[in-house]
N, C-alpha and C positions, 0 to 999 in steps of 0.2 A: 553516425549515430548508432549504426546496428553493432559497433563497435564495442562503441564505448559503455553501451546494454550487457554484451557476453561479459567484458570484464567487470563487470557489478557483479553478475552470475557467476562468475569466478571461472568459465567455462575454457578460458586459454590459457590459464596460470597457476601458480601452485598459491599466491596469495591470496588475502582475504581481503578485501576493501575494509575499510572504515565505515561505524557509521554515519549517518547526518544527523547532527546537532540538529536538536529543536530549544527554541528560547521561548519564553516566554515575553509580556510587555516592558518588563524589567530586564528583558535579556540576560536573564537565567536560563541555564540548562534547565527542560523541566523533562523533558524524554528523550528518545533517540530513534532512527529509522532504520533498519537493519535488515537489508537485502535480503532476498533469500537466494539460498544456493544451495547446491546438494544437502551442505550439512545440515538442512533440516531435518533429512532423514536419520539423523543421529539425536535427535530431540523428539520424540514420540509426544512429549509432554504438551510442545508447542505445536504439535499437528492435533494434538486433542482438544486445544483451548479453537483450532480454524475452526472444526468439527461442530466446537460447542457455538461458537460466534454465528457461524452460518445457518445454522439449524437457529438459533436464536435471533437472527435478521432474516426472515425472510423475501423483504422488500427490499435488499440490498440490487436485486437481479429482478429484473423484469420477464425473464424465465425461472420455472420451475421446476425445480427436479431435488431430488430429494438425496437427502445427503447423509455419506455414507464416508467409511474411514478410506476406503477403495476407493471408491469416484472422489474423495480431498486426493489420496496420493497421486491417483492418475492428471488430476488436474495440476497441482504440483510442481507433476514433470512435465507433461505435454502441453498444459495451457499458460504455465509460467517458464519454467527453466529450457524448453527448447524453443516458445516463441520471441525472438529477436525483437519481436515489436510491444514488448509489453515488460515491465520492472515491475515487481512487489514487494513492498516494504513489511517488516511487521513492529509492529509501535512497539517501543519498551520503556518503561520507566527508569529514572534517575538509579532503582536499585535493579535494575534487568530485569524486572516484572511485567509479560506478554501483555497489554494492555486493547490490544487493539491491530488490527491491519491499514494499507489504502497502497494506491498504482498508480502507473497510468500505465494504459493499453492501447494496442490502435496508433503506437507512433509512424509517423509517417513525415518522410526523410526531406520531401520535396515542398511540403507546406510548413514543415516545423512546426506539427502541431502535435498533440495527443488526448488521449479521452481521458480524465479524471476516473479511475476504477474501483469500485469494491470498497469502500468506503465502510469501515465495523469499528465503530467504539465497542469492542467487547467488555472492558469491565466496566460498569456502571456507574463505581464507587471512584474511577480516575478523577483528579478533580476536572473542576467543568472550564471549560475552554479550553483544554487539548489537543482536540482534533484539531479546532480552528488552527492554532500554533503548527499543528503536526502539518494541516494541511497548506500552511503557509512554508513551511520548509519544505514540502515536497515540491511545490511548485515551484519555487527560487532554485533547487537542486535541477530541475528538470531546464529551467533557463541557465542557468550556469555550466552546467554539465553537458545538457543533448544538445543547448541552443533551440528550445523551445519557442516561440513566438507565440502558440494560440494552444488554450485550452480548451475544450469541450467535455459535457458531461450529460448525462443520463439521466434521470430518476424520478421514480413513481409521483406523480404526482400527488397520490395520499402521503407519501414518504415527509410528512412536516419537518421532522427535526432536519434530514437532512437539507429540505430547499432551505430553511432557513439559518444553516451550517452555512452554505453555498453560498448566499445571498450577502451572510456579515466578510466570506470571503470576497466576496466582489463579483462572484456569477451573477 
């Protein structure tokens, strides 16, 4: 698993992964999921939309700390790109348009499981049932790929949209 994680990150190869197809009910492409790997830091643009998303979810994290373009890169690298137990996607639409993030973190080799992560519809105006799609393709991707078995996830309990995001997914 902790594998096949670096090579998403791009961390032992000179290639790039592909992203993951998201379809919608009609199984149309409606987004895509796109790993993150160093070359984010070659997109400033796309570290300013985390910036803006996170500052603008603040119930995304059950901790709080306040967010800075420093602590997004530091997290980044340290809490995405060298932790082996955790993938981040970031949502892009049908025309490459940053729409949005989600993980999972906390994989763990011996239950086949992982934590649902970070969850940000950052634009607003994406159409509506997105994430749902988005986040039904991450989780297919996470059983296809790590061999996943069990899901788990977090979240505020004032957090409405998201339990009930959760909820049409099957948490």
């Amino acid at each position: 698993m902790r594998e096949k994680v670096r090579i998403y990150k791009c961390r032992n190869q000179e290639r790039v992964i592909s992203s993951v197809l998201v379809t919608d009910k009609e199984e149309k492409v409606c987004a895509y999921l796109i790993p993150v790997t160093e070359l984010i830091f070659e997109y400033p643009s796309v570290i300013e939309k985390l910036i803006e998303w996170r500052r603008d979810n603040p119930s995304v994290s059950n901790n709080y700390f306040e967010v800075t373009r420093e602590g997004t890169e530091n997290w980044l690298k340290k809490g995405i790109l060298e932790d082996d137990k955790k993938i981040f996607f970031i949502i892009v639409d049908k025309a490459g348009v940053p729409i949005g993030q989600m993980g999972i973190s906390n994989l763990n080799e011996e239950e086949y499981s992982g934590f649902v992560y970070a969850v940000i519809k950052g634009d607003k105006t994406a159409p509506k049932g997105i994430m749902e799609y988005c986040l039904y393709a991450m989780l297919q991707w996470g059983q296809d790929e790590l061999q996943l078995r069990r899901f788990y996830l977090d979240v505020q309990e004032t957090n409405e949209r998201a339990i009930a995001l959760y909820k049409r997914v099957g948490f």
